[in-house]
N, C-alpha and C positions, 0 to 999 in steps of 0.2 A: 741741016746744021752739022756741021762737023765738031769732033770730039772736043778739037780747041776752043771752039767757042761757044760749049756747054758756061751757062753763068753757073758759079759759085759761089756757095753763101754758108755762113756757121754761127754759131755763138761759142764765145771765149769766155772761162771761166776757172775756176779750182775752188775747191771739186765742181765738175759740170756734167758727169753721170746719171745726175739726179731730173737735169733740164728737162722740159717739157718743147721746149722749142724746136725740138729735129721732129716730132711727130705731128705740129699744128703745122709747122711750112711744107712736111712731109707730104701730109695730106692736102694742102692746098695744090701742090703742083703736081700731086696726081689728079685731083678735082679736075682743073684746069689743062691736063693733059701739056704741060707744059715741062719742056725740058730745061733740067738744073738741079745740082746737090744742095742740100742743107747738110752740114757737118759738125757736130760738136769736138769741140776743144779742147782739151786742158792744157792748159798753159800759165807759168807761175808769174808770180809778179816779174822777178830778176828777165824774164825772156820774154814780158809782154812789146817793149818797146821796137826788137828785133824782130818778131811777129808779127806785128802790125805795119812796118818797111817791107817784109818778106810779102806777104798775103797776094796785093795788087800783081805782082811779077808771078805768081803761080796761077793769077785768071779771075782773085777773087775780086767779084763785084762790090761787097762792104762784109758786115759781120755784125752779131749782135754782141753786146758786152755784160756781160751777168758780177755780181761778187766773183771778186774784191777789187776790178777793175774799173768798175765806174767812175770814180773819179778821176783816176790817174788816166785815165782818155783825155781829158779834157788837159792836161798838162803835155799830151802825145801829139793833137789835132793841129794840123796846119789851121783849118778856118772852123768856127764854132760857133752855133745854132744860138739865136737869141736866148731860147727857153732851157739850152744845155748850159748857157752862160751862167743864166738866172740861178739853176738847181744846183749849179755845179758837180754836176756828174754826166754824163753821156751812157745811153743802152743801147745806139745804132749810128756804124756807124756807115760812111759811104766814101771806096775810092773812089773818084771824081778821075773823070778822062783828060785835065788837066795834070793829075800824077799828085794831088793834092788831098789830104785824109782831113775829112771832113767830120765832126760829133755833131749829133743830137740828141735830144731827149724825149722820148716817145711816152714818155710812162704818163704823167698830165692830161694827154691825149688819150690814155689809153683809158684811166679812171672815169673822166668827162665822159666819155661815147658806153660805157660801161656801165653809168647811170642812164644815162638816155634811152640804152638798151631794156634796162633791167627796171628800170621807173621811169614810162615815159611822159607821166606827167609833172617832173621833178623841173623845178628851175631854180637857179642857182639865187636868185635875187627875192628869195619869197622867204631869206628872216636867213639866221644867222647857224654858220657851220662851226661845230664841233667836232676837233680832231683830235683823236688822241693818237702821240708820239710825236718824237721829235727827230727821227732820224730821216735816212737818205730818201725815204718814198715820201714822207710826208714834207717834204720840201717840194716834190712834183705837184704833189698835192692840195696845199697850197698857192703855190702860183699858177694853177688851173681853175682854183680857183677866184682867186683875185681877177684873172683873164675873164672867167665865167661872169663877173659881174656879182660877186657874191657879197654883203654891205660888210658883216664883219665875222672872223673869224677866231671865235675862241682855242685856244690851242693846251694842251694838259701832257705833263709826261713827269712820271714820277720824279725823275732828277728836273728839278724846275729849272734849273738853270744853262741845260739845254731850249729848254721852251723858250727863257727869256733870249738866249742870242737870235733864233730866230725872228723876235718879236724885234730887236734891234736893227736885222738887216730887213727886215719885210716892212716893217713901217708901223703904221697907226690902226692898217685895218687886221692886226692880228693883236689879241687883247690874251695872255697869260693867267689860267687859271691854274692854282694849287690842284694836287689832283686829290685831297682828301677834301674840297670844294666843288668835284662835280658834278652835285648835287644841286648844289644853285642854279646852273646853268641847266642842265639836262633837260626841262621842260620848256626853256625859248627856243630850244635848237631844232632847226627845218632840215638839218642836215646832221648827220652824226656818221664818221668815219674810224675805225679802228686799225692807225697801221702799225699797232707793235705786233711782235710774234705772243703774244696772251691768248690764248683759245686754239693756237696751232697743235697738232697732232705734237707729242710729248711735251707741251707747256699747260702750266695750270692756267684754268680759265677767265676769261675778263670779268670781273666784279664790278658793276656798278651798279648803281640808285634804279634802276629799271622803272620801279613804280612812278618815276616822273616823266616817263618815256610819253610822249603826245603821239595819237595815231597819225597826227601830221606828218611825223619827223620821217623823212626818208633814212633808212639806216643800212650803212655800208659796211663789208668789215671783207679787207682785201687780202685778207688768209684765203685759201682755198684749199687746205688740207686741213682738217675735214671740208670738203664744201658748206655745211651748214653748219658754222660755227654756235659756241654757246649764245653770242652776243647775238646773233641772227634770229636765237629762236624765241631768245627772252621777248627783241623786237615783234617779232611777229604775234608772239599774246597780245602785245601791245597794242595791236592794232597799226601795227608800223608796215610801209611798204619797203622790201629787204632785199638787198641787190649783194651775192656772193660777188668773193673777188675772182672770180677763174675769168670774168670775162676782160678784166684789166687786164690779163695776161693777152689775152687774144689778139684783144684792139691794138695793145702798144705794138702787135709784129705790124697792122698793116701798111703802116708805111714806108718801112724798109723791105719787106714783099714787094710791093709794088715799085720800089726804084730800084731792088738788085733784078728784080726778072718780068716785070715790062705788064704786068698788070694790076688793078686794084680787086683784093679777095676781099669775100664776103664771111663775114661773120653769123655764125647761124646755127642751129641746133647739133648739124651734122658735125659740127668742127669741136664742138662743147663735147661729144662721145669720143669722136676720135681720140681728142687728148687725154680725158678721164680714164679712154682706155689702154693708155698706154706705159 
């Protein structure tokens, strides 16, 4: 393969220093023994649109898109992913050999396979998901789950009136709970998901009702700094089975892995050190 036509791949972002993303595609294409860069970004909102024209004509195959550019991808895209429509926001995206900048949204996919992974005896249709937060991932989240077949979806976030617009554009099977009312619900929930930043490394920790925690409830909390957040452990006395978010991270690369550089990687213990250690 000659120089030219090494593929090239990054993720775009500000600040993007911080990404974990150059060390998990890092390590899959040396796994793989396969040639191609992953490169981090920084690039401001004013010169994303100029960058995103630029990229295709220097070689690159797509690019992942981190804060604060997700959504405004989706304002960028020539053509745009049923599921990126849905979230409205895009994480990946793909120059197309037609010359045409294509968004998707990987994160849905990345949460679903992330439980599968992490509880695999979890099904989405076995009683009713609680989410706490109303912002950008919990929109993914959501509509993977509704996908998943999930009956209903109670939703909570301290400004209620985020929740409710959600509940507006999602329909009938997202039901709006008060969040000094979590308590009510806490023990029908089979599912229980945390996507605010509460329990993140410098934020104070998620407070809830715990003692209504069923060992049923599968419980997720897709922080991964610290990996085993507060809300992980309260679950786990609980008797709960408890799925860290690091592996949401993982899953959502693989399917932009595999269409900028021509394989499908695997997900697996080796890739969970890699990135932790880096």
């Amino acid at each position: 393969m000659s120089e030219t036509d090494t593929p090239l791949a990054g993720v775009i972002g500000s600040p993007i220093a911080h990404s974990k993303s150059p060390a998990l595609h890092g390590h899959w294409l040396r796994r793989y023994g396969l040639e191609g860069h992953y490169i981090p970004m920084n690039v401001s909102r004013e010169n994303l649109a100029d960058v995103i024209r630029m990229l295709p004509k220097m070689g690159f195959a797509g690019v992942n898109v981190t804060l604060p550019h997700k959504e405004a991808m989706i304002g960028l895209a020539d053509v745009i992913t049923d599921r990126a429509a849905l979230i409205g926001a895009a994480n990946t995206i793909i120059f197309r050999k037609d010359g045409k900048v294509q968004a998707d949204n990987t994160d849905g996919y990345g949460f679903i396979e992330n439980l599968k992974q992490g509880a695999p005896e979890w099904r989405a249709d076995s009683g009713p998901a609680l989410v706490l937060g109303a912002g950008g991932a919990s929109r993914a989240i959501i509509v993977s789950l509704i996908d998943a077949g999930t009956p209903e979806i109670q939703i909570s976030n301290r400004t209620k009136s985020r929740a409710d617009a959600l509940r507006e554009e999602f329909g009938p099977k997202l039901r709006v709970v008060d969040w000094t009312q979590i308590g009510t619900v806490i023990e029908d929930a089979a599912t229980l998901v945390n996507t605010t930043t509460q329990g993140m490394v410098g934020n104070p920790d998620l407070r809830l009702p715990y003692e209504g925690l069923r060992p049923t409830c599968v419980v997720n909390d897709i922080v991964y700094t610290p990996l085993r957040t507060g809300l992980l452990e309260e679950a786990a006395k609980a008797g709960c089975v408890t799925v860290d978010g690091l592996g949401m991270l993982l899953h959502q690369a693989v399917p932009g892995f595999e269409r900028w550089f021509g394989m499908r990687p695997e997900v697996d213990d080796a890739l969970r050190a890699a990135v932790l250690s880096a």
